[in-house]
C-alpha positions in Angstrom: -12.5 21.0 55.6 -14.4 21.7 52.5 -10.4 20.9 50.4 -9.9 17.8 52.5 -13.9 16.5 51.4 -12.7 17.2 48.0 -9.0 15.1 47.7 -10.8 12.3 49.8 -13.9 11.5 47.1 -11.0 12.6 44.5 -8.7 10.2 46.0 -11.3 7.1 46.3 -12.2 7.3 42.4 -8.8 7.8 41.3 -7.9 4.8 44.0 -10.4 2.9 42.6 -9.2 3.6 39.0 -11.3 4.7 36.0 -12.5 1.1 34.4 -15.7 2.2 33.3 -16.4 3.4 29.6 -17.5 6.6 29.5 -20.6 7.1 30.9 -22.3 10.7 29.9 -23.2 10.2 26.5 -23.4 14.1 26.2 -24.2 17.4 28.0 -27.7 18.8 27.1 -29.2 22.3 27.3 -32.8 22.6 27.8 -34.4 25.5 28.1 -36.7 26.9 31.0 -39.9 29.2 30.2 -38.9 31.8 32.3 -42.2 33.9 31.4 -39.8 37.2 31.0 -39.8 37.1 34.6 -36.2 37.9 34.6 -34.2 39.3 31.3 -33.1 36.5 28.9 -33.3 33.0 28.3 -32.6 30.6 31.2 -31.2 27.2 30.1 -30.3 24.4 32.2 -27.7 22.1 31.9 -27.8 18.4 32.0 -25.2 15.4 31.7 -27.2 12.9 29.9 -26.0 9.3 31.0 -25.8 6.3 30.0 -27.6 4.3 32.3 -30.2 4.9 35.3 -27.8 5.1 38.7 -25.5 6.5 36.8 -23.3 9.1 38.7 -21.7 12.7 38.4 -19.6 13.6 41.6 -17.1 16.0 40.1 -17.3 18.5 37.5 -13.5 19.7 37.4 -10.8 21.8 35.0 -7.1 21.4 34.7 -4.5 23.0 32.9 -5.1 20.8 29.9 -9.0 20.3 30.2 -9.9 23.8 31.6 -13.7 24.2 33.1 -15.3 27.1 31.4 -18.8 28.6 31.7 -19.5 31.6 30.1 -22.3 33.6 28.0 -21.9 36.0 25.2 -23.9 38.7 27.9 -23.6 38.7 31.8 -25.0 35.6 33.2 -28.7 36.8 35.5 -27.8 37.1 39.1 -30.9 37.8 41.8 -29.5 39.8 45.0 -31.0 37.0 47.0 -29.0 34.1 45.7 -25.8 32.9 45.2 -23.5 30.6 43.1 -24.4 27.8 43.8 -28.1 25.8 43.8 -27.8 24.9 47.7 -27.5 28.8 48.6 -31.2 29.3 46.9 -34.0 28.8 49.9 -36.9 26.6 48.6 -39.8 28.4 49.8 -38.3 31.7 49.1 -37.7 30.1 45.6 -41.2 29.5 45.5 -42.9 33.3 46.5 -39.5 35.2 44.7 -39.5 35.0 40.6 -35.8 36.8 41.0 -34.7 33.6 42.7 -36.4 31.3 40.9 -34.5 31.9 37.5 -30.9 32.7 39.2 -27.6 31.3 37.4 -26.5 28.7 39.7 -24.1 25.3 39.6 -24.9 22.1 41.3 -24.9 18.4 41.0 -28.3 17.3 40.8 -30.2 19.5 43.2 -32.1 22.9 42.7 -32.4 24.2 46.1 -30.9 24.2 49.7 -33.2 21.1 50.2 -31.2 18.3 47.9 -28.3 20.3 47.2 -25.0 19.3 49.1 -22.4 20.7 46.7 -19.1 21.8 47.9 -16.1 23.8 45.7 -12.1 23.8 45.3 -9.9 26.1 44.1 -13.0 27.4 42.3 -13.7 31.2 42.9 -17.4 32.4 41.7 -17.0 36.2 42.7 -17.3 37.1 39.4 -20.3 34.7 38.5 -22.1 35.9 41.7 -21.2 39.4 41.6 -20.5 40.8 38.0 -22.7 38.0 35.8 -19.2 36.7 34.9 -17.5 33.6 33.3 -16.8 30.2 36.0 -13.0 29.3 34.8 -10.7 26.5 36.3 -7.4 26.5 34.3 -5.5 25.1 37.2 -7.0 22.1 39.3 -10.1 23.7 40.5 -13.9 21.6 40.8 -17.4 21.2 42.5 -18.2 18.4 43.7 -20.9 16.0 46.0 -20.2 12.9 48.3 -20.5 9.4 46.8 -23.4 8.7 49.2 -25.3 11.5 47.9 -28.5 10.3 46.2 -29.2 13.4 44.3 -26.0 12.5 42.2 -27.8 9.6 40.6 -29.4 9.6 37.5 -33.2 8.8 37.3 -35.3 7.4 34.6 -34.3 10.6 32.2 -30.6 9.5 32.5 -30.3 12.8 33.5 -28.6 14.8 36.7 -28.6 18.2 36.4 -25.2 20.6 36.7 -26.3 23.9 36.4 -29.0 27.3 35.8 -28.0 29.8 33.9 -30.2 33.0 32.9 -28.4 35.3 30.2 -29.2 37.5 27.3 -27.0 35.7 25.6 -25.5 32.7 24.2 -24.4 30.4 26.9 -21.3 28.2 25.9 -18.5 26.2 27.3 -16.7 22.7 28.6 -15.9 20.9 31.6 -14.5 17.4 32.6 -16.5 14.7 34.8 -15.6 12.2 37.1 -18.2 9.6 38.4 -19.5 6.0 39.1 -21.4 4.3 36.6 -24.4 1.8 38.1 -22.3 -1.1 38.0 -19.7 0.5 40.6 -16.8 1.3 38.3 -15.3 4.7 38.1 -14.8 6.7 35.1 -13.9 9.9 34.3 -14.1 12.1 31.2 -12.3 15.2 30.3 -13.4 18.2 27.5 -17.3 17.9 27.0 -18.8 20.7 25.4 -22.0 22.2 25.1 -23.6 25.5 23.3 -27.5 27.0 23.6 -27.4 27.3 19.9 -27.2 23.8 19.1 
């Protein structure tokens, strides 16, 4: 089910073409005060768009644009979590600190409240259970619905992709497809981003 959700919003955008110019002007790291709650630094990670209603729908590697996600150290995991934002529980998010800084992905949401992200041919074993690196070198993504609100930028330009707690340095790259606010799809491949810049 969760493979034929993913070809149908990746067949609409690629049926609909990619006329848009690109749309994320760049991915951003912020960092989160995690009070030492946790060890290391939790960042998040951002794709900062170009206009309000702005989308993200995909966040996808292939063998020429591979997804990467990895830290210097193992990326923070809390035994009550899981890889992805919608497996966190917002109240237990709220009375557990553990859970509260967990490494995560998602597109937009934080919690199992506005999260509806889904994966293909994306494995996060080792994320979840060994702090590990998220690779795709072959066709592999996470991705949300095109009617899901929480993929649409707000008055930040901003829609958030990811948590990651980690002792340290978090790097990588991933590719994007999306809908800018006029309706046009676009898609853009090899966008990096570093916690030291």
């Amino acid at each position: 089910m969760k493979k034929n959700v993913f070809w149908l919003t990746a067949t609409l955008v690629l049926l609909l073409g990619f006329n848009a110019t690109a749309q994320v002007k760049n991915l951003s790291i912020e960092q989160v005060d995690n009070e030492g709650k946790v060890p290391g630094k939790t960042y998040r990670l951002y794709a900062v768009m170009t206009h309000e209603e702005d989308r993200v729908l995909v966040i996808f590697g292939d063998t020429l644009n591979p997804l990467i996600i990895k830290a210097s150290k193992p990326f923070y995991q809390s035994p009550n979590g899981g890889g992805m934002a919608k497996d966190s529980n917002r109240k237990m998010v709220q009375l557990n600190d553990s859970l509260r800084f967990d490494s995560w992905i998602t597109v937009g949401g934080e919690d199992n409240y506005d999260c509806n992200i889904n994966v293909l041919n994306l494995s996060l074993q080792k994320f979840e259970e060994e702090g590990g690196p998220i690779e795709v070198t072959t066709d592999g993504a996470w991705f949300t619905l095109p009617t899901d609100q929480i993929s649409k930028a707000g008055s930040d330009k901003k829609i958030l992709l990811g948590q990651f707690t980690t002792k340290g340095t978090l790097d990588g790259q991933l590719c994007i497809m999306g809908r800018d606010a006029k309706g046009e799809n676009f898609q853009q491949k090899g966008l990096k981003f570093n916690s030291k810049h």
